[in-house]
N, C-alpha and C positions, 0 to 999 in steps of 0.2 A: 674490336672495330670491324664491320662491314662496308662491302663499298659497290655502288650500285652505276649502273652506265644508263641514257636517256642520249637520244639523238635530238639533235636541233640546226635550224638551218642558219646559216650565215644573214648577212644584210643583204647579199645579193642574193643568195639562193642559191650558190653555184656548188656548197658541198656541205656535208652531215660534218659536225663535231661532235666526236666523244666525249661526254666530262665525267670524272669519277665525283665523284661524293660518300663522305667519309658519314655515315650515320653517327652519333651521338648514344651509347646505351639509354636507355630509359631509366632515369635513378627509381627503385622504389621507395616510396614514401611511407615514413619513417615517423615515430613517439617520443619523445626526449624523456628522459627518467623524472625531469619536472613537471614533468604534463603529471605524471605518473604522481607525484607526490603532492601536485595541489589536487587532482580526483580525491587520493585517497585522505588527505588532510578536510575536504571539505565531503566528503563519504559519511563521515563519522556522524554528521548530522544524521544520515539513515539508517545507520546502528540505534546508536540515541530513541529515534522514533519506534525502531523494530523492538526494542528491548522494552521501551516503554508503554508499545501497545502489548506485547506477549506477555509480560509479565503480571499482567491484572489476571490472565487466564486462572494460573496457579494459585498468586496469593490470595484471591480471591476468597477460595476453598479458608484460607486463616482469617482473612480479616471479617468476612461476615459473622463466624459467630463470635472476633474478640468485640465487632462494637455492636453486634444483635442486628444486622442488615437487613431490610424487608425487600423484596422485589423491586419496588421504587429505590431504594437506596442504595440497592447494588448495580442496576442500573444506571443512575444518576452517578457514580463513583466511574464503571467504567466509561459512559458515553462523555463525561466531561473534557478529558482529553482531544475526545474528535469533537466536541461543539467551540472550545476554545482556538483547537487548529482548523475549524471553518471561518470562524472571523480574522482569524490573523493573518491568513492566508490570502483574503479576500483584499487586504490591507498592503500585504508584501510588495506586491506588485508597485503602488505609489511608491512607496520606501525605497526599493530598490532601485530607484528610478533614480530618485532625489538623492540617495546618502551612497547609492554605490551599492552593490554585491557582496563586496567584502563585508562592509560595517555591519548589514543586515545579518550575518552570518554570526557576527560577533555580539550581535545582540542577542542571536538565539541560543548560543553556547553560553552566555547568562543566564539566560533564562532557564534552559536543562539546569546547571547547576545550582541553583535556589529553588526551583522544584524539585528535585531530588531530595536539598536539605531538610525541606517545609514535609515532606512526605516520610521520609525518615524520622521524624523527628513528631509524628504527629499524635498532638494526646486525646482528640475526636475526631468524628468521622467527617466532622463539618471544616478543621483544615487537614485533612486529607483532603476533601475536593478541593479546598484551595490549591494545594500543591499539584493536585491534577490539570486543575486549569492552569498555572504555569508553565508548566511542562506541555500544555499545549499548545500555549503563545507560541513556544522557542517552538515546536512542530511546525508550526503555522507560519510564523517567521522565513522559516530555512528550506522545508520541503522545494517550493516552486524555486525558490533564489539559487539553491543550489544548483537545478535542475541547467538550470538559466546559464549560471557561471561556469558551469563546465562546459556545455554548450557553446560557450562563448571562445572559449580556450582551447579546445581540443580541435585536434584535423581532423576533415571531412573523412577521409578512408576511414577512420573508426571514431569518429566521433559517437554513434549510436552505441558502441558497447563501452564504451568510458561513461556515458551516461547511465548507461542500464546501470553499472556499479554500483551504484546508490540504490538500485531493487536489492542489489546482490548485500551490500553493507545491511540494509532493511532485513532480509534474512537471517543473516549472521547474529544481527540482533535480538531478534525473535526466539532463534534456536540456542544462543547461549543465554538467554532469560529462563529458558525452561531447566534446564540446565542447575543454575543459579537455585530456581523453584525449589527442584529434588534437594540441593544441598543443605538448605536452609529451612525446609519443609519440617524438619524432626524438630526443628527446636519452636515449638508451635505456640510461645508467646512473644516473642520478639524476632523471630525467622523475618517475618516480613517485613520488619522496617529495615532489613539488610537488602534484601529483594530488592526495594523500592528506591533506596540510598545509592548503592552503589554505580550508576549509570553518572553520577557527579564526575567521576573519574574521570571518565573518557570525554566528555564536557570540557573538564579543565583543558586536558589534551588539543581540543580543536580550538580551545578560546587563545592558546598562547602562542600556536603553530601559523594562524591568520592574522598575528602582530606583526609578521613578518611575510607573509603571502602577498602577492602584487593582486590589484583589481583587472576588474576582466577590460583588455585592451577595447573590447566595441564601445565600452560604456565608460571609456578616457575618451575615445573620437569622438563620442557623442558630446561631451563635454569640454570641446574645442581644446584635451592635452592631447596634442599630439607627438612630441615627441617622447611625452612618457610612454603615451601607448605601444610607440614606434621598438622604445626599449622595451618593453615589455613581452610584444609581442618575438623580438628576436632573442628572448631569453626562455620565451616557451620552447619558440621554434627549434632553439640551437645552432641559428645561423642568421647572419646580418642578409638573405637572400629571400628577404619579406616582401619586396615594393609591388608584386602583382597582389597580394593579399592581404595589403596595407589600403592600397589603392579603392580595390572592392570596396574594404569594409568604409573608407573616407566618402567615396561614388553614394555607397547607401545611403548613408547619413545626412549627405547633399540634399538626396532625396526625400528623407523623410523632413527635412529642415524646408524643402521647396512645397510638400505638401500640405503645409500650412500650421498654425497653433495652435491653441483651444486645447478642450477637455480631448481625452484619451480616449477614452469611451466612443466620446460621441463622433471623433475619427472612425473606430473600431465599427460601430453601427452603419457608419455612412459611406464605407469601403467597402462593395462587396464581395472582393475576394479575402480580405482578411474577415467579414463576418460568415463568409463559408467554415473557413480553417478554423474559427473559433465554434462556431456550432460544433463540427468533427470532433475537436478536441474537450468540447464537452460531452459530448455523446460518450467517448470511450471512458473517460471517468466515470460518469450513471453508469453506465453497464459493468465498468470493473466493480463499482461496489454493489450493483444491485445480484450480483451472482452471491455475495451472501459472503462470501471471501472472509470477510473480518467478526463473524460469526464462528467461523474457525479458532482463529485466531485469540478474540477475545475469551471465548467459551470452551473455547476445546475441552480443558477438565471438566468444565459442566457437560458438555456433550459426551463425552466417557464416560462421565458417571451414569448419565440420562440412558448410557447403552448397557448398563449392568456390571461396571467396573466400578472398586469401593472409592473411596473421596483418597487415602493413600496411591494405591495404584494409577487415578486418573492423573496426578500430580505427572507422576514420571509418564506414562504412557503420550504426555502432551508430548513430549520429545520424538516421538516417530515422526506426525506430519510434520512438528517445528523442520527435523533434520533433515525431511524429503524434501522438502521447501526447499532451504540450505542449498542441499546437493545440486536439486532441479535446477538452480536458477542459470549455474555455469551453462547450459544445455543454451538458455535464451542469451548470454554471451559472446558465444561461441556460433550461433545462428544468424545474430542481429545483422550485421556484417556481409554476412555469406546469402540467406535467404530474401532477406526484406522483411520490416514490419507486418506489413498485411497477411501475408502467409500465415507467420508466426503467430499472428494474436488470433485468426479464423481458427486455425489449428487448438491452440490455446482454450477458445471458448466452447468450442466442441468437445472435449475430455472436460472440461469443467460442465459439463451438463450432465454428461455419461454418470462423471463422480456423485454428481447431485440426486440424479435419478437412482442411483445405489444406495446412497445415506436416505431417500426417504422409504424406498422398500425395505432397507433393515430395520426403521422404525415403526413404518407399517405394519409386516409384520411380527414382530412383535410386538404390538398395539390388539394384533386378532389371536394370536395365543398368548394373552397374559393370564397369568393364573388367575380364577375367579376366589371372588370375596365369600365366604361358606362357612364361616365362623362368626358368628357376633357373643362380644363381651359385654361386661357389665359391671358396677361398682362393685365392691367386695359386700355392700350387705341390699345388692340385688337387682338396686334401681338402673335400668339402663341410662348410659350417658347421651346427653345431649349435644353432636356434633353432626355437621355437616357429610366428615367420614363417614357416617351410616350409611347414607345414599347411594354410595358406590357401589358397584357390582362385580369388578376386578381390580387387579393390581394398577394397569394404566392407567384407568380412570382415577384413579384413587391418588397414586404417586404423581399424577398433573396438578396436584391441589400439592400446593408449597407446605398448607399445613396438616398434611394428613402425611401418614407411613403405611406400608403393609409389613403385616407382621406374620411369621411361616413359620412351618418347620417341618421336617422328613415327612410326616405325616400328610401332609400336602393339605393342611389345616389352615385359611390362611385368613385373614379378619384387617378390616381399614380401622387405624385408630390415630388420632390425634399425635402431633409432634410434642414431645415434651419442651418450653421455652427456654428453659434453664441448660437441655441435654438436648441435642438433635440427634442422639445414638438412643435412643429412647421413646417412649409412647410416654404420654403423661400417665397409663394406666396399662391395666390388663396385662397379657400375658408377657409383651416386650416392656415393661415399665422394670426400673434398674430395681425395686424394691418389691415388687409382685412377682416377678419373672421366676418361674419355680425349678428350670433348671437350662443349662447354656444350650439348647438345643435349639432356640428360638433368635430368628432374624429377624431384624428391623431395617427394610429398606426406604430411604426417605429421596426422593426424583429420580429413581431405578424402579427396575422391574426384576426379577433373575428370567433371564430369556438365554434360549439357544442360537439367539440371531445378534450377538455384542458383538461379532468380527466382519458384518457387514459396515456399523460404521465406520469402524476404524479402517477399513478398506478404501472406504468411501472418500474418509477424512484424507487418506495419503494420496489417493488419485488424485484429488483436487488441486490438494497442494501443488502435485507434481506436475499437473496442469497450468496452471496458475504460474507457475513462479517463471516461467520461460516466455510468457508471451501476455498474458492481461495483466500479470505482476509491473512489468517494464515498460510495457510498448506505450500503455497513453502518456506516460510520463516523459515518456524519450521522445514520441510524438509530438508532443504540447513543448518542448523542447528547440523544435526546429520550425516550427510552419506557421511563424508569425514573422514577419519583417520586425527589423532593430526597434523601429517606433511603438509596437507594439508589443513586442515580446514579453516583459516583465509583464503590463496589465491584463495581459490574456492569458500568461499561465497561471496568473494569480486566481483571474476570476472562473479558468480550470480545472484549478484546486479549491476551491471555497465549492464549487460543485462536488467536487470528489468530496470533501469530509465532510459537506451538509449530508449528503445520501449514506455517509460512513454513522453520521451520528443516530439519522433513522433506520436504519440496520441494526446497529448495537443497539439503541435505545429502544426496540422494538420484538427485540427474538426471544426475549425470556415470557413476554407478554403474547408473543403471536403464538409459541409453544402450548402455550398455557390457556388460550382462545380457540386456535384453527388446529391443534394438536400437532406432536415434532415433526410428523411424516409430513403436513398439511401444510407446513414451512417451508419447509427442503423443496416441495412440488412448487409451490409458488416461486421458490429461487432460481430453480430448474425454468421455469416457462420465462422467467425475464431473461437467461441466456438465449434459449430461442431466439426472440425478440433482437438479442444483442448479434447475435451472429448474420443476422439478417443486414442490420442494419448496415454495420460493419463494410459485408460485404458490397453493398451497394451506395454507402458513402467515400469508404476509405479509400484515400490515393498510397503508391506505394513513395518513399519517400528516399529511398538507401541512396547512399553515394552520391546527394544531392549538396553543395555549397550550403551554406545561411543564407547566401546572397541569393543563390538561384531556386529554391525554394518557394518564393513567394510567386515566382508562377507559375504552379502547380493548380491552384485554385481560381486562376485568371479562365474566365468564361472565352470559345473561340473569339468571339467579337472582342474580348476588350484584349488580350492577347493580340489580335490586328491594329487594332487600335495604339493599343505600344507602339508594336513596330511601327507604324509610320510616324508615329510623333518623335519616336527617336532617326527615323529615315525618312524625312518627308518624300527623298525622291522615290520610293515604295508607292507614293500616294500616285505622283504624279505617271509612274508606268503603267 
């Protein structure tokens, strides 16, 4: 206790009074261990999605040659997941509207576990994609909703890093998939449907823990239960001393009830401080995915191998950037808080470019010292063969064609010959062919080169990560999080997120083809000049957001004029001064 003195005059003015005043400490504001266990109860959804986008990385490397995968089909197997979590996600938003936060959550932790089972269990390649696309309804389901609901529940002093959690769960995922990958990797005809299976588990886990989780108290106000909400919220809180932030969120609700019916949308449109915030908040999704991020992620073991590591070693090697990820992301935790968004994700995009520009110079070059082609073979009774390998004139060239190999040896002897269909450890002929081959001195490299330049990308690959995972990983999601009023929130982070996984799906569905067109370096530069672009933008769109209410938020986006214009509609006498 302190006590402070302030002179003041009597009614007549004839003498000064002393008064003491006793201060009040200032409580710091405080997390209940419930806060804590609905985050990480409803977190699990970002594990779930992290395990399930990383894990195609590795198994990959198995499932192509058990069901004979062609470029389009490996493709099509990983991009399924982000084309199903673009629609669904696009969809969340009504849903979530309509059925609540919770239930939406509980559909998607359904959904994870029958894709798991269907993908586990799968006897062609055609339900495996089905199981893919299941697993990415529930993605597409839960992402934004999650986002939403803890948002909704958490206090403003840290509400931004309760929500990044879910980047953080999203890592955790990722890095014990690869993980998973290595363990299961030896046993190379059924490894993978353990890979693929076991993410059911933790599925189960969030689907039985939200039978018993309360819904998010704005979206009871909004639904005229008020006293549920009332309990709910002083069961977050951990004290019946809610009624200034009970009030708020009822005040809001008044308000978005007083701004009329109709479609969502066409509010959203015709609001123009919410169709600011929602432009913003689609801007940083395009740019988080157009840095190429999930090209990592899905591809890593392809991209290892693409830098001179064999298809074994690429398996485990994905665990460096997985685990940098991991590690990195506490950094954007630990920031969110303390710095502000905008800092963090400028920062963010700038080492994600640095990274970029690394991964395509070590592809480069080794693109200009690959060994050249200086051997040609021929049938055993003479006739040369007819393939497209011929045409080649080095290694690069040659290993960018899905069906050709270079084949070497000490002698720095080195010749393009056809993949065997049967054997991808093989040429269907010559001197690497498994029954021509005259003695084990000969290598057959098939989307590698042997270069002196393999520890640029992996250099490249962990920068990124390590970039990435603290500020473009988080920040649009936490962003897209806070900076729509109640009426609007679920539809705007829905519609997003249907932008994040639309541009996720042209990314994946695009790198093994753009490698294979514009060459690997030719990719990474292209990804590299859309962070440019993003860092620009960024900085000249994005407001900063930290330490801001739900409620006070939304005018962050009000233009000066319409900002004055509030005010006096809620203070007419403003007008009349």
């Amino acid at each position: 206790m302190s006590s402070v003195t302030y002179k003041s005059l009597g009614k007549d003015g004839d003498e000064d009074m002393k008064v003491q005043v006793r201060e009040i400490p200032h409580k710091k504001p405080t997390t209940t261990c419930f806060v804590y266990l609905l985050t990480f109860s409803a977190t699990i959804s970002g594990f779930l999605m992290g395990y399930d986008i990383g894990v195609v990385s590795g198994s990959m490397l198995l499932i192509v040659p058990h069901f004979h995968l062609d470029t389009v089909w490996t493709e099509a197997i990983v991009s399924a997941i982000v084309g199903a979590a673009a629609l669904f996600a696009l969809s969340s938003g009504y849903l979530a509207d309509v059925f609540g936060r919770k239930k939406i959550i509980i559909f998607s932790s359904i959904a994870f576990v029958t894709g798991a089972v269907i993908m586990g269990a799968s006897p062609t390649k055609e339900i495996l994609l089905l199981g893919r696309l299941v697993v990415g309804a529930g993605i597409g389901l839960s992402i934004a909703t999650v986002a939403v609901y803890i948002a909704e529940s958490a206090p403003a002093h840290n509400r931004g890093g309760l929500v990044s959690l879910n980047q953080l769960f999203i890592t955790i995922g990722i890095f014990v998939s690869s993980v998973i990958v290595g363990g299961f990797s030896e046993i190379e005809d059924i490894g993978w449907r353990f890979m693929l299976g076991l993410p059911g588990v933790a599925a189960i886990i969030q689907l039985i823990a939200f039978l018993f989780l309360p819904e998010s108290p704005r979206w009871l106000v909004g639904r005229g239960r008020d006293e549920e909400a009332r309990a709910v919220l002083e069961r977050i809180r951990g004290t019946d001393d809610i009624a200034k932030e009970f009030n708020e969120i009822q005040e809001t609700v008044v308000e978005d009830k007083l701004s009329g019916d109709g479609f969502i949308i066409t509010k959203v449109c015709s609001t123009p401080h919410v169709r600011r915030a929602l432009l913003v908040g689609c801007m940083l999704m395009f740019f988080q995915q157009m840095c190429g991020i999930n090209t990592v992620i899905y591809y890593s073991a392809t991209i290892m191998k693409m830098a001179g590591f064999s298809s074994k070693h690429s398996i485990w090697m994905v665990t460096v950037p997985n685990g940098v990820n991991f590690l990195s992301t506490f950094i954007g935790l630990w920031l969110v808080d303390r710095l502000g968004r905008k800092i963090i994700t400028l920062v963010s995009i700038a080492g994600v470019c640095v990274a970029l520009c690394i991964l395509a110079t070590g592809f480069q070059l080794a693109a200009l010292n690959a060994p050249p082609v200086n051997f040609t073979e021929s049938f055993s009774n003479g006739t040369l063969y007819n393939s497209s390998c011929a045409s080649y004139t080095n290694c690069d060239s040659c290993t960018n064609d899905v069906d050709c190999g270079f084949c070497f040896n000490d002698t720095s002897l080195g010749s393009c010959l056809p993949v065997d269909k049967d054997n991808s450890q093989n040429s269907q002929f010559g001197r690497c062919n498994e029954t021509g081959q005259s003695d084990s001195s000969f290598n057959f490299d098939v989307g590698f080169c042997p270069n002196n330049f393999m520890w640029m990308p992996v250099v490249g690959m962990a920068l990124l990560v390590f970039s990435f995972a603290p500020g473009l990983g988080p920040m649009p999601l936490t962003i897209n999080a806070e900076i729509y009023p109640l009426w609007a929130r679920s539809t705007c982070s829905a519609i997003a997120m249907c932008v994040n996984w639309s541009f996720n799906l042209v990314v994946s569905f695009t790198f093994l083809t753009l490698t294979e067109t514009i060459t690997r370096y030719g990719t990474f530069w292209l990804y590299a000049g859309a962070c440019v672009c993003g860092f620009i933008a960024i900085a000249i769109f994005l407001p900063e957001t930290k330490q801001k209410t739900l409620e006070e938020m939304e005018q962050i986006f009000l233009s000066k004029k319409e900002r004055k214009k509030r005010q006096f509609s809620e203070n007419p006498k403003l007008e009349q001064n």
